[in-house]
Each structure stands twice: as structure tokens, then as C-alpha cells.
C-alpha positions in Angstrom: 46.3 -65.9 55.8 46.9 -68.2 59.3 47.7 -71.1 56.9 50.3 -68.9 54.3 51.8 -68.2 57.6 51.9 -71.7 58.9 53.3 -72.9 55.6 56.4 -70.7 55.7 57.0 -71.3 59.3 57.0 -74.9 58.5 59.2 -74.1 55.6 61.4 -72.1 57.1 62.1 -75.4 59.8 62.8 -77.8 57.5 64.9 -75.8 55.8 67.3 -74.7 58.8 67.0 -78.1 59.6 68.4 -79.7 56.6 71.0 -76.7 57.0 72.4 -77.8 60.0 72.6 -81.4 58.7 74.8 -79.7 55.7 76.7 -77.5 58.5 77.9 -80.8 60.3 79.3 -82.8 57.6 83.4 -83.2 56.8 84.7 -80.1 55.5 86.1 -80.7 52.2 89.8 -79.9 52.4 91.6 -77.0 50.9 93.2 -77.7 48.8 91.5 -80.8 47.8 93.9 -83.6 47.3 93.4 -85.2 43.9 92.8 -88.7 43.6 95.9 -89.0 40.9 98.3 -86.9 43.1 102.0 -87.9 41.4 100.7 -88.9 38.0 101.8 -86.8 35.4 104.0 -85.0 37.2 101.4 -82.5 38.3 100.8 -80.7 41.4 97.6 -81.0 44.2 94.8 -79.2 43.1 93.2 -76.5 45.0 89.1 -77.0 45.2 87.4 -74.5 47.2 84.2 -76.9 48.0 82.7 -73.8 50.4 83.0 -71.0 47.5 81.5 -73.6 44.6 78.9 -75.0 47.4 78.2 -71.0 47.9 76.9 -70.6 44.9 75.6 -73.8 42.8 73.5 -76.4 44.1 74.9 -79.6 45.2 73.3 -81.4 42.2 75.1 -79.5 39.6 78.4 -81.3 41.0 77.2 -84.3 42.8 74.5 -85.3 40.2 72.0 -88.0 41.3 73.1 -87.8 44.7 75.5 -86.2 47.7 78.3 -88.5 47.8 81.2 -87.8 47.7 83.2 -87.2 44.1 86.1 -88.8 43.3 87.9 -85.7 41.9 90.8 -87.2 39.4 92.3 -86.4 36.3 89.1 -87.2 34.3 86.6 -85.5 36.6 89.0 -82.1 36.7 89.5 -82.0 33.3 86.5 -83.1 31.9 83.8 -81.7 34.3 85.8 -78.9 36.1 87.2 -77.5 33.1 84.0 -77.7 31.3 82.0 -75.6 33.2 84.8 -72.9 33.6 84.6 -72.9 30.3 81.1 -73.2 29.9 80.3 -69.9 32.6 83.4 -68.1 31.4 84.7 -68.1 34.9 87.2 -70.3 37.2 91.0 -71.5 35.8 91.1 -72.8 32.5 95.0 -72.8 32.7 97.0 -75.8 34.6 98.5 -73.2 37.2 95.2 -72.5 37.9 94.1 -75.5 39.6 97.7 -77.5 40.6 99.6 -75.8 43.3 103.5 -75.7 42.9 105.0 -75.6 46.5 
């Protein structure tokens, strides 16, 4: 019993731990500004990094590691779109990503 509750203690540590790591890193801007910004006569995109971090793990986005992502044409439209599509949820339309100011 001692040792169960030793394990998560320790758990729980580490895991605030690597938390607060997370917690001081750059905020991704909102909107996110696109790496192809003025090609194709499309608008910035808006990327809310907090709600899409809220909710999948880093890996499904960042893949084999947590770098940043160089979101451009091909990554919005081929990965982005994709799992909208995929999960039946998010923009599929261009309006629904570019912002028109």
C-alpha cells in the first residue's frame, strides 16, 4: 500500500513538473500567421494551438517530436483538413480557417 502511494506521489511530480515546463513555453499566436501569408491571395489563418493542445496530444500534431510546425499551404491543407475531415469536426470550408479583415 506505502509503495502504490509512493508511486503516485512520484507520478503526480513529474507530471506537474513537465506541466510547468509546457506552461512556460511561447504561446502560439492567435491567429497563427501562415507561413505562405500573400500567396494565393488568401487570408491569415486562425489556429487555436490552446483549444487543439486541450484536447489531442502533442504527438498527434507534432509527430516525432515538439518542435515547432511549419504551418503552410501543404500542412493546412493536407494535415489540417484531413483530420477535420477525418473526426467530422473543425472547418473544412476556406472561410473557415483564413480570416478576411
Amino acid at each position: 500500500m506505502n509503495k502504490l502511494l509512493i508511486i503516485c506521489a512520484l507520478t503526480t511530480c513529474l507530471m506537474a513538473c513537465k506541466q510547468a515546463d509546457w506552461d512556460n513555453r511561447d504561446p502560439v499566436p492567435t491567429p497563427y500567421q501562415a507561413s505562405n501569408i500573400g500567396q494565393n491571395g488568401k487570408d491569415d489563418i486562425r489556429f487555436p494551438h490552446s483549444r487543439h493542445a486541450s484536447i489531442f496530444a502533442c504527438n498527434i500534431c507534432h509527430r516525432d517530436n515538439i518542435a515547432k510546425i511549419r504551418l503552410d499551404q501543404q500542412q493546412g491543407h493536407g494535415r489540417c483538413l484531413d483530420c477535420h475531415r477525418n473526426k467530422g469536426r473543425g472547418p473544412t470550408d476556406c472561410g473557415g480557417c483564413h480570416i478576411h479583415e
